[in-house]
C-alpha angles and dihedrals in degrees: 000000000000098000091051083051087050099046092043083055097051093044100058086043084069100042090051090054098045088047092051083046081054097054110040085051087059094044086052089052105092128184121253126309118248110220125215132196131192108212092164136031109172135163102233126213092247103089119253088005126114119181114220127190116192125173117228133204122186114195122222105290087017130155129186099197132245109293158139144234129211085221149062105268121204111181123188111195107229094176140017128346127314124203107209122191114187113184111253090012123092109257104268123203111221129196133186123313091023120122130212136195128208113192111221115282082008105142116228142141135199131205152176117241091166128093085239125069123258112224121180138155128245135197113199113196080195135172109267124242088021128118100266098224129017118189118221133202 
């Protein structure tokens, strides 16, 4: 009786490390990476303030987080379909050609629920000398 005990202990041992193994390999898979490229970096006329234009690409089942930017945003979608949350706004789904505005330290998040990327192109008027972009929780 005590050996069946022992291997019944043993046996779950193993199960309990190989579930922990599991799950921390599915906690290290993460979605897509969004990439995002400067193309423009420039002081602006209007004082402490610098304009940015990056171009985005979110890749199919791609997030880009919960976040903020110090800056107005305007966004113009050049390809697919883009999901865009906006905290205290209804989710809005956006296709080429549409634009889209962020107030400064407003949270929202976009993301690609297709099976194609999303690309589109931002301008910041952003606050000079701050991070360009803070995720939240």
């Amino acid at each position: 009786m005590k050996r069946i005990d022992s291997r019944i202990a043993a046996l779950s041992a193993v199960a309990i490390v190989l579930g922990a193994a599991g799950i921390h390999g599915i906690k290290a898979q993460q979605a897509p990476s969004v990439k995002r490229n400067v193309v423009l970096k420039q002081d602006m006329t209007i004082l402490g303030r610098e304009a940015v234009m990056a171009l985005v690409e979110i890749p199919p089942g791609g997030r880009e987080g919960r976040h903020t930017h110090p800056a107005e945003v305007y966004g113009f979608v050049q390809e697919g379909t883009l999901t865009l949350e906006v905290e205290g706004q209804p989710t809005r789904t956006l296709k080429p050609g549409e634009v889209l505005y962020i107030a400064p330290g407003q949270i929202h998040e976009g993301s690609n629920n297709t099976t194609a990327p999303v690309k589109l192109a931002a301008v910041f008027i952003a606050e000079k000398g701050k991070p360009l972009t803070t995720q939240v929780q």
